[in-house]
N, C-alpha and C positions, 0 to 999 in steps of 0.2 A: 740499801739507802733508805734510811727512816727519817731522820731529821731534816727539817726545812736548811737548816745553817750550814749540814756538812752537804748540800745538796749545792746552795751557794759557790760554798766556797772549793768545788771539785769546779764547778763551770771560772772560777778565779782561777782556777789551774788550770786552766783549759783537759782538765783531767775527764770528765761526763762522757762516754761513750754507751751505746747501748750493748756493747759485747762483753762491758765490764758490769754494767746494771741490768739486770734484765728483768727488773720491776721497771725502768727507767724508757720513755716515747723521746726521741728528740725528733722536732719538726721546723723545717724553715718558716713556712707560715701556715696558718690553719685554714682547713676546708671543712665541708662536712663529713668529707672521708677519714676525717681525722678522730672521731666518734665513733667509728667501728671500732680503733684501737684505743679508745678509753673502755669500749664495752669488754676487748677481751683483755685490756689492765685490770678490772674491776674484776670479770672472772676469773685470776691466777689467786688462788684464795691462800697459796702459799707465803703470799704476803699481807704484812699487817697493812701498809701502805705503798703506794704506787705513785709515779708523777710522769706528768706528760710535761715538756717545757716546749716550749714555740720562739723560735726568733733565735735558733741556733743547729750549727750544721750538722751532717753525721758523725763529721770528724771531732766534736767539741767545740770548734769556732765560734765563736758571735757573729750572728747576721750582720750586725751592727744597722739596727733598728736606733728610730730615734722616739720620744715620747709620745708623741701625736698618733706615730704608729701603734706603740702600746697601748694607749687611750680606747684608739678605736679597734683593736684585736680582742682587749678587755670584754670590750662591751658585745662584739659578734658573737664571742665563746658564749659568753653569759645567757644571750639569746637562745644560742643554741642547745646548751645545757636544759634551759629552762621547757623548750617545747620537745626535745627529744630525747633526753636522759632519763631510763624509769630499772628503780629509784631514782630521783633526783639526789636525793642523801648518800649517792655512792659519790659525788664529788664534796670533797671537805672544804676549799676555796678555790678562788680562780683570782691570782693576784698580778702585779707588773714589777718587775724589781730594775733596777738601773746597776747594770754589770761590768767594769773595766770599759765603760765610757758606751756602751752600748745597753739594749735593753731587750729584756724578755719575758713574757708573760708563763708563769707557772700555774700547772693544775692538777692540785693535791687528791688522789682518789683512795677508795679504800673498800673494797666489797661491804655492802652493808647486812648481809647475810641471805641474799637473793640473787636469783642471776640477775644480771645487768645486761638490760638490753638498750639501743641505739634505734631509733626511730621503728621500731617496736620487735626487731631483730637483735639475736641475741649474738655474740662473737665469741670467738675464742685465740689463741695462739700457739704455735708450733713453731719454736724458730724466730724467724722473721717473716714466717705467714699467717693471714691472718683469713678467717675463714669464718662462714655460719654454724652455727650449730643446725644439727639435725632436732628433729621435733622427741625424738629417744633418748638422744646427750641431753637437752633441757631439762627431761622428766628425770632424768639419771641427777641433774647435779640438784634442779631441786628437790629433792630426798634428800639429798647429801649437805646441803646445807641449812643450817640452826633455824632459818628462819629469824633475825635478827633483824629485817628492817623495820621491826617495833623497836625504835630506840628507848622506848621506856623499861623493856628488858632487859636492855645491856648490862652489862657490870658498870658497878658506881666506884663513887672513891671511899665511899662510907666514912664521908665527914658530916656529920648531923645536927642538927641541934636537937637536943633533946626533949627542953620545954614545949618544942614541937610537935613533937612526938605523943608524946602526954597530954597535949591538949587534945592532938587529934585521938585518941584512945576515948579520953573522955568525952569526948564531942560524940561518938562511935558510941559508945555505950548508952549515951542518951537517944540517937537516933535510929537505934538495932535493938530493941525492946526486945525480940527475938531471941539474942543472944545471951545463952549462958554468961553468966558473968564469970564462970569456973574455966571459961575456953579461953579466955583471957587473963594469961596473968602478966597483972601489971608492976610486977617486981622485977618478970623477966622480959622486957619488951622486946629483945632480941629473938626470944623466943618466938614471940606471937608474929611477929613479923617476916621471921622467917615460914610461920604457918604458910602465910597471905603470900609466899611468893615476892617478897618486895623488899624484902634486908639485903641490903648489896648491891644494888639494883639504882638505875637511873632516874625512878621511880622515886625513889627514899631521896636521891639527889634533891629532885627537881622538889617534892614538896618539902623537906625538910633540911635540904643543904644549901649548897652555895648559888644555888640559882635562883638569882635577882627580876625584879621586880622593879620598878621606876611607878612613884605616885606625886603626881602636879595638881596642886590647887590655887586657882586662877580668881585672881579677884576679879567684880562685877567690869570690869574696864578691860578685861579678858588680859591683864600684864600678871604675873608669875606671883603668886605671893610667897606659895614655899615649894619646896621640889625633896623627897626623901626617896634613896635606895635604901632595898631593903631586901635582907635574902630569905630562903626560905618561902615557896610559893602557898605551902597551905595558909599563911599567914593572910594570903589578901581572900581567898575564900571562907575566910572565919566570920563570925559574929563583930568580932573588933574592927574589921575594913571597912564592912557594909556600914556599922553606925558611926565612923571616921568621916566616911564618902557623905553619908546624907546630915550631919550634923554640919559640915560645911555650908551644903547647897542650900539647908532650911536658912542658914544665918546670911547669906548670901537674899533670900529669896523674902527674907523676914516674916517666916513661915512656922507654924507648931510643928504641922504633919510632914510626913515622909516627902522630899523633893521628888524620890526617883518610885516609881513603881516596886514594893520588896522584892517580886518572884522576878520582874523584869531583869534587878540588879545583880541578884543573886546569881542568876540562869548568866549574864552574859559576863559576867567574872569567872564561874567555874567554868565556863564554856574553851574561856582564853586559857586557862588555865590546863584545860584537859587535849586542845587538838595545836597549841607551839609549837610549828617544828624547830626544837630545842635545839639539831644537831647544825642549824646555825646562830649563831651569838647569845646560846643559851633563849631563843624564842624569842629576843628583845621585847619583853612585855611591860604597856605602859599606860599607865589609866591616868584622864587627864580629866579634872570635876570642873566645869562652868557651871555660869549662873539658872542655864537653860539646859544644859542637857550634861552626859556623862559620856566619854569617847574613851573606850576599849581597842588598843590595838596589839596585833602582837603578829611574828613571822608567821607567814602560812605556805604550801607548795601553791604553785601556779595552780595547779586541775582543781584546789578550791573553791576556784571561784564559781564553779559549777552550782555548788549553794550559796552565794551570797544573793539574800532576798528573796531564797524562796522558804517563805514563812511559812505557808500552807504543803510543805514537802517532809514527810520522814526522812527523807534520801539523805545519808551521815556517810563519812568515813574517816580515820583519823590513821596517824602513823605511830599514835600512842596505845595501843592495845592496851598494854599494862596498866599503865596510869591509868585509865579512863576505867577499867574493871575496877581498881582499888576505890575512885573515886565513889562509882555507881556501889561498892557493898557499903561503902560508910553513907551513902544516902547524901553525898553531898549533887552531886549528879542523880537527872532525871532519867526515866527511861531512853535509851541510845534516839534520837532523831525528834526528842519532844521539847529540846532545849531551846529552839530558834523559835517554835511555836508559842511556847510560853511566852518567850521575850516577847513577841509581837503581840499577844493577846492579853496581856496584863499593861500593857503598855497602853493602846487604846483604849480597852475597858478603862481605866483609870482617865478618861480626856485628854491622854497626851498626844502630842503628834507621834504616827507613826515612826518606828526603829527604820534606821536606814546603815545596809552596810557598803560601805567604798573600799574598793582595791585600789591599793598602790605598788607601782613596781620597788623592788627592795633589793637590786643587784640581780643573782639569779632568783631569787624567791619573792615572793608577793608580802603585801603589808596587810594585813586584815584591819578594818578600824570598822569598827559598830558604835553607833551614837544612837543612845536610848536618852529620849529627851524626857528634862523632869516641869521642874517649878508649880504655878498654882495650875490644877486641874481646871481645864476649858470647861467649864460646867454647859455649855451648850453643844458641848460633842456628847458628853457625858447624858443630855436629854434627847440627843439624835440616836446614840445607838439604845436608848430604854425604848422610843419609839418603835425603831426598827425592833426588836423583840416584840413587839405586839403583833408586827408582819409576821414574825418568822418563829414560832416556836421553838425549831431545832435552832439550837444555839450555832452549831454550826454553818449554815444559810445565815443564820443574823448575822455572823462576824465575816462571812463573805462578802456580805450585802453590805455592809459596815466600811471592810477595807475598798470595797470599788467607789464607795465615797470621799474616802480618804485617797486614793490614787486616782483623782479622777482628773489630774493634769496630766497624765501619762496616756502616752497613745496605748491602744488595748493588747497593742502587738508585744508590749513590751513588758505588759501587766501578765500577760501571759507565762513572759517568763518567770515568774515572782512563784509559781504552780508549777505541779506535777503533773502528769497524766493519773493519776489516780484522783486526786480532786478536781481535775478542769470537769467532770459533766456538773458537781455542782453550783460550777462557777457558772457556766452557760445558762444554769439554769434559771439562778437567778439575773443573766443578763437578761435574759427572753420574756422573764416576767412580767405582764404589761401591767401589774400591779407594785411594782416593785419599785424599790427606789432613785433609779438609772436607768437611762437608753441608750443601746448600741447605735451608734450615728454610725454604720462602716463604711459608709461614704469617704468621712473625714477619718477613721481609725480613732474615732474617743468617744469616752463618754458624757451623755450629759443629762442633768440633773431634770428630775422632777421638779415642778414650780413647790411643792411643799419644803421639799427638801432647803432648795434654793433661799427662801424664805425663811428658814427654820437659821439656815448659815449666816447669812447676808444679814440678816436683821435681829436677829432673837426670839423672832413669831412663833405663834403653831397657826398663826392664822393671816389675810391678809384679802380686804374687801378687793373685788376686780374690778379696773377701769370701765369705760362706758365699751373700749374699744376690743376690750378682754375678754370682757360679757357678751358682746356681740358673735364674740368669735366663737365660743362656748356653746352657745344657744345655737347658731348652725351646725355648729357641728354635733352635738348632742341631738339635733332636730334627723339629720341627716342617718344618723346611727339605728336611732329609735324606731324611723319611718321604716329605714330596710329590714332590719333584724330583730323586731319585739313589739309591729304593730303600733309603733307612735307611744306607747308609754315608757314611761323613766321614772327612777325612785331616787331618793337625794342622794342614796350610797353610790350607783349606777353616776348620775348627776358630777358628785364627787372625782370616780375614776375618769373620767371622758375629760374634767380640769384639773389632772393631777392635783390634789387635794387628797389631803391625810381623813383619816377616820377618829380623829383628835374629837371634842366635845365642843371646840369656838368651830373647827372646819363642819361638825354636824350642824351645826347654829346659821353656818352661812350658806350651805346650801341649800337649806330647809327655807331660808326667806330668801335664799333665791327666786325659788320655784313659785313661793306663793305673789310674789311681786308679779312673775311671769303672770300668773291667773287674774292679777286686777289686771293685767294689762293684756287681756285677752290672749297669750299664748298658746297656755295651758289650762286646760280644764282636771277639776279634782276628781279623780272618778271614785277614792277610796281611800279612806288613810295612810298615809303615805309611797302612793302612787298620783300619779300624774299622767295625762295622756296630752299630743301637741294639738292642736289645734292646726288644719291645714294652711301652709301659705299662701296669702294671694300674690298672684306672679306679678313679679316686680321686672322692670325694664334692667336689664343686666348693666352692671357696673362699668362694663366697657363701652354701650352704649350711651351711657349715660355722659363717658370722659369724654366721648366723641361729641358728644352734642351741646357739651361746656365747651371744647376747642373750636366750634364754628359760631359761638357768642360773639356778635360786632366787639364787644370788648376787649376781646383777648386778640393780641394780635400775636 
């Protein structure tokens, strides 16, 4: 039984028995016991396709289920597939069909060329028994089979376009300098393609055939101006998308220069492009341009979500092997795990707000959507992070120190996960920093802002005179520091860090006539070019005695 239609129409016969199909599960309703025998449907490799149905007897019967029922069977299965099924790609749909007046949910499977296991157990079948595998059968069958759940190596239909093709050669020849021009020839593209491992292949499909692509450009009132399909995926990683995509957003924006970051845009289209899982609705991939930013979406498996937003993470995996190898020798793809890096660090550099990626559920599989925002460069983030590079030489700290400013509405618990274990100590380190440009509050779980910083956001400053009540609070506590730990002297740098204050040239201007005001007003004495020492306090009656002794004034009742 292969076909969806004669599968139908055998349950219209009440003909469906499992002693006449034995690729064929029939179940009255589903549990999660029902999973084991998907896992050992998926491993009978003697068949190209398999189906489990629900909502019908051993005998053939109809349960006689009504809608509501199917509705909510649908969505359990789906569930289930979604957190227990590995590969997930060993199920091809999970659908509801209305049958001689009753209804049944069907579940199309198909070995994806790996064992299939079920909540991380692998199964098998004998009969009508259904059993585990041993840890020796596992190893046994995976040798024994192709390794296919790269669907980008599968066999294609080797329908092409050509022009395609051609461009991509020559895009390839310009980008692989490297390259003999003589190991390519471009009379026999068949040939060369066949070199690359990718003629025939799902691979040639996905870039060069019938797998579509969906591009929407939104006028500034965010309503639909034009919407084109379009097949062929190398087409939207080309030169001609990129300046499509921002020659919109600049006329949108009423701008000369680039709307979107290039490496930003570049990285998060080939990205879409290289990890689809294709082997549902061809990847449904959909790039949608606004006036402010640019949203990348396309199907992903559930355990993706593992890297979404973590920028600062190498950690990759994809179910395209092939494709993404073809991608990375023609240089359209960066090195495997540097692609989300990119996006987020050309994107801030450039004054944009940070890339943000949201998961959405998509039936069984998740929706991937990355929104890398464009329009006119913030030129005051663009002067926050040149500052922080004065702090931090290693680029890498600067653009740490950079993004804890930019996520500084996010509890830290959460910023956390945005990181790896391999970067978090230099995250720590510049949390700890007491020169840096953030404070760990862990009291409350966030961060917050040096008064520079603050200043620099809030207003446009590098600099900003201190109230009467600011300066008071400055001077003790500066007084307080100096006294225990350096003998009463302080220098306006010292001065500077104790009032969160930058190393700017207006912040050196104001600390320096800080200090010497202090000296006409008897604080501080000069003992040397620029050094200062306090002058001791005369003890002053405490603040709280003081409240006490205004609350006992005949006045105040």
């Amino acid at each position: 039984m292969d076909k969806l239609g004669d599968l139908i129409q055998e349950i219209v016969n009440c003909n469906l028995t499992e002693h006449r199909y034995p690729n064929v599960e029939l179940k009255r309703n589903w549990d999660d016991d029902c999973g084991k025998k998907i896992s050992a449907l998926c491993n009978k490799i003697e068949f190209s396709v398999s189906w489990m149905v629900i909502g019908i007897e051993d005998n053939g019967t109809l349960s006689n289920f009504d809608e509501k029922w199917a509705i909510r069977t649908e969505q359990i299965i789906s569930q289930h597939l979604n957190t227990k099924l590995d590969p997930s790609q060993a199920c091809l749909g999970v659908n509801a069909y209305q049958v001689n007046g009753g209804w049944v949910v069907v579940i199309k499977l198909s070995n994806p060329g790996a064992v299939t296991c079920w909540n991380n157990k692998a199964y098998k079948s004998a009969g009508t028994t259904i059993s585990e595998m041993k840890p020796e059968e596992f190893m046994e069958f995976t040798i024994k089979l192709p390794g296919l759940a790269d669907f980008s190596r599968q066999e294609g239909t080797g329908l092409i376009d050509d022009n395609l093709r051609k461009k991509f050669i020559e895009n390839l020849l310009n980008a692989r300098t490297d390259l003999e021009a003589t190991e390519i020839n471009k009379s026999d593209i068949n040939q060369f393609f066949d070199k690359i491992k990718i003629l025939g292949t799902k691979t040639s499909d996905i870039l060069f055939g019938d797998f579509q692509y969906r591009i929407i450009f939104y006028n500034k009132d965010k309503s639909i101006n034009r919407q084109d399909t379009k097949k062929g995926l190398y087409g939207l990683i080309g030169d001609g998308a990129m300046i499509e995509i921002q020659n919109w957003a600049k006329t949108l924006n009423n701008i000369e220069t680039d709307a979107f970051p290039a490496v930003a845009l570049k990285e998060g289209l080939a990205n879409a492009v290289a990890h689809a899982a294709y082997f549902e609705n061809n990847g449904e991939i959909i790039i949608e341009i606004f006036f402010d930013k640019i949203v990348i979406s396309n199907l992903c498996l559930p355990e993706c979500g593992y890297f979404a937003n973590k920028w600062f993470s190498r950690s990759h995996k994809t179910v395209n092997g092939r494709l993404v190898e073809t991608l990375r020798f023609a240089r359209v793809v960066d090195e495997l795990g540097r692609g989300k890096h990119l996006i987020f660090t050309h994107s801030i550099k450039d004054g944009k707000e940070p890339p943000v990626v949201n998961l959405e559920k998509a039936g069984r599989l998740n929706r991937w959507r990355l929104s890398i925002y464009g329009g006119t460069p913030d030129e005051i983030l663009i002067r926050l992070y040149k500052r922080i590079k004065k702090i931090y030489a290693d680029e890498q700290k600067a653009l740490i120190a950079y993004s804890l400013i930019l996520w500084r509405r996010f509890p830290v618990t959460q910023i956390r996960k945005f990181i790896d274990d391999v970067t978090i100590p230099l995250f720590v380190e510049v949390i700890k920093d007491p020169y840096g440009p953030v404070f760990f509050y862990e009291k409350d779980d966030r961060l917050i802002l040096q008064r520079w910083v603050r200043i620099l956001l809030e207003e446009g400053k590098d600099s900003k005179i201190f109230t009467s009540a600011e300066e008071d609070r400055l001077y003790n506590l500066a007084y307080d520091i100096s006294t225990k730990y350096s003998k009463a002297v302080i220098t306006p740098k010292e001065l500077r860090r104790y009032g969160d204050m930058a190393d700017t040239k207006s912040e050196s201007v104001l600390s320096s006539s800080m200090l010497r005001r202090w000296e006409k007003e008897g604080k501080v004495k000069n003992i040397r070019k620029g050094k200062y020492k306090f002058v001791e306090k005369v003890p002053e009656e405490s603040s709280l005695s003081k409240l006490m002794e205004l609350l006992r004034d005949k006045n105040i009742e």
